[in-house]
N, C-alpha and C positions, 0 to 999 in steps of 0.2 A: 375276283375269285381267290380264294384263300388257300394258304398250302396246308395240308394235314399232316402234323408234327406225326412224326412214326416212330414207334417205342421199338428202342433195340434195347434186348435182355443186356446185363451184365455179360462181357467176356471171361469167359475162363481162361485162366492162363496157358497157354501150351504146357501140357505136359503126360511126358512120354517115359513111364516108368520103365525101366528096364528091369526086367524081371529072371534075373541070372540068379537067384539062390534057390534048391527046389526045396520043399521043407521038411525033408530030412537029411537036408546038410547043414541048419541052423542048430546050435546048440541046444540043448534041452533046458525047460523049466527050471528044474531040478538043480541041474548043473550050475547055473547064473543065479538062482534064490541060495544055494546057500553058502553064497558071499559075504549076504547084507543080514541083519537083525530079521528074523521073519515076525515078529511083533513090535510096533509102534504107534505113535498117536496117528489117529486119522487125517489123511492129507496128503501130500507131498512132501519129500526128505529129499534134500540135497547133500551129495556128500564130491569130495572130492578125491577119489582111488586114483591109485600108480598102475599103469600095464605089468609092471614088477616091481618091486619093493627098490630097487636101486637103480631104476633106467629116469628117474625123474619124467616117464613120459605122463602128464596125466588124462584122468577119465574123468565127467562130469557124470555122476551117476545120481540120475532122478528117479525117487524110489516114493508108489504111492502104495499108500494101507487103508485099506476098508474101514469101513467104521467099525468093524467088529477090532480093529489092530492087527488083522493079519496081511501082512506083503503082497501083495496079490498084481503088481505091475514094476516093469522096472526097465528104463529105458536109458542107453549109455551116451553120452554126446562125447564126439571127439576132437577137441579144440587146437590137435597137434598131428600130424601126421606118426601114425606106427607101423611104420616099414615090415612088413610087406600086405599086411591085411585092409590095414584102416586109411583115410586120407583126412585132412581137418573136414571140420564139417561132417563128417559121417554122422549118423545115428544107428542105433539098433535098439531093438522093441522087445520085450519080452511079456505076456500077460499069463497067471497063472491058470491053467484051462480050466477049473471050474470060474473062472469070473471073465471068460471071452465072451463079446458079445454083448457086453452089457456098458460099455462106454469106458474099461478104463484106460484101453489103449488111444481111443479120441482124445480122453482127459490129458495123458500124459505128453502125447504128439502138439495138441496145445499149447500148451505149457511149457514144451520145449522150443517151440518157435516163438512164442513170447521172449523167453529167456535167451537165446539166440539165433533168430531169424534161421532157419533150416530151408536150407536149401534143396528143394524135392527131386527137383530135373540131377542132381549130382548120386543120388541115392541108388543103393541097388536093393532090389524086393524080390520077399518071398511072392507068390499072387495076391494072401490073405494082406499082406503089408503095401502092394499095389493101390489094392481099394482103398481100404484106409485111409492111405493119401490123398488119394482121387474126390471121395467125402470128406475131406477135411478142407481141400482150396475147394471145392464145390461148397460149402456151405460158409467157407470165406470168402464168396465172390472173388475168385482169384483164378 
């Protein structure tokens, strides 16, 4: 008598977003776009900004544009701790609300774990930033 191999699904990683920002206490669209170029080549832009022009703390600022060239996502990695907000590793999300919805914030979240492995279990989320994540190791088998 033979044993029947039993298919177990892929594991999802444990993870248990903690959902401590409500979403209007994230900064505005607005506020974070007009930092950066709000026109450029289609894709992804890397740049690397200061938390202040003389704290030498820096910010990895991944910035995608539509195909049309306009800014329309922009996500900050923090590779240094910034006393008292930010810890390494952080991220924070931004997508401009007419193009929510439509994958650039998957793109960018991505993209940023490619470039440095983002640690999700460390993270604090808005709800809409909970899921996000939740569909991002969910369709990374993770």
């Amino acid at each position: 008598m033979g044993r029947t191999k039993v298919h177990k699904p892929k594991r999802v990683r444990q993870f248990n977003p903690r959902i401590v920002i409500p979403d209007f206490a994230m900064y505005s669209w607005a506020s974070q776009a007009m930092q950066y170029p709000t026109k450029g080549e289609p894709g992804f832009r890397h740049t690397v900004e200061h938390n202040r022009p003389d704290d030498g703390m820096p910010i990895d600022c991944l910035l995608y544009y539509a195909e049309s060239g306009d800014l329309v996502g922009i996500l900050n990695h923090y590779p240094v701790d910034i006393p008292p907000y930010e810890k390494a590793g952080n991220i924070n999300l931004w997508v401009h609300p007419d193009a929510q919805r439509m994958g650039v914030g998957m793109r960018l979240v991505t993209e940023a774990d490619r470039r440095w492995r983002i640690d999700f279990n460390r993270q604090q989320f808005t709800e809409a930033g909970a899921m996000l994540a939740r569909r991002y190791l969910e369709r990374r088998g993770l």
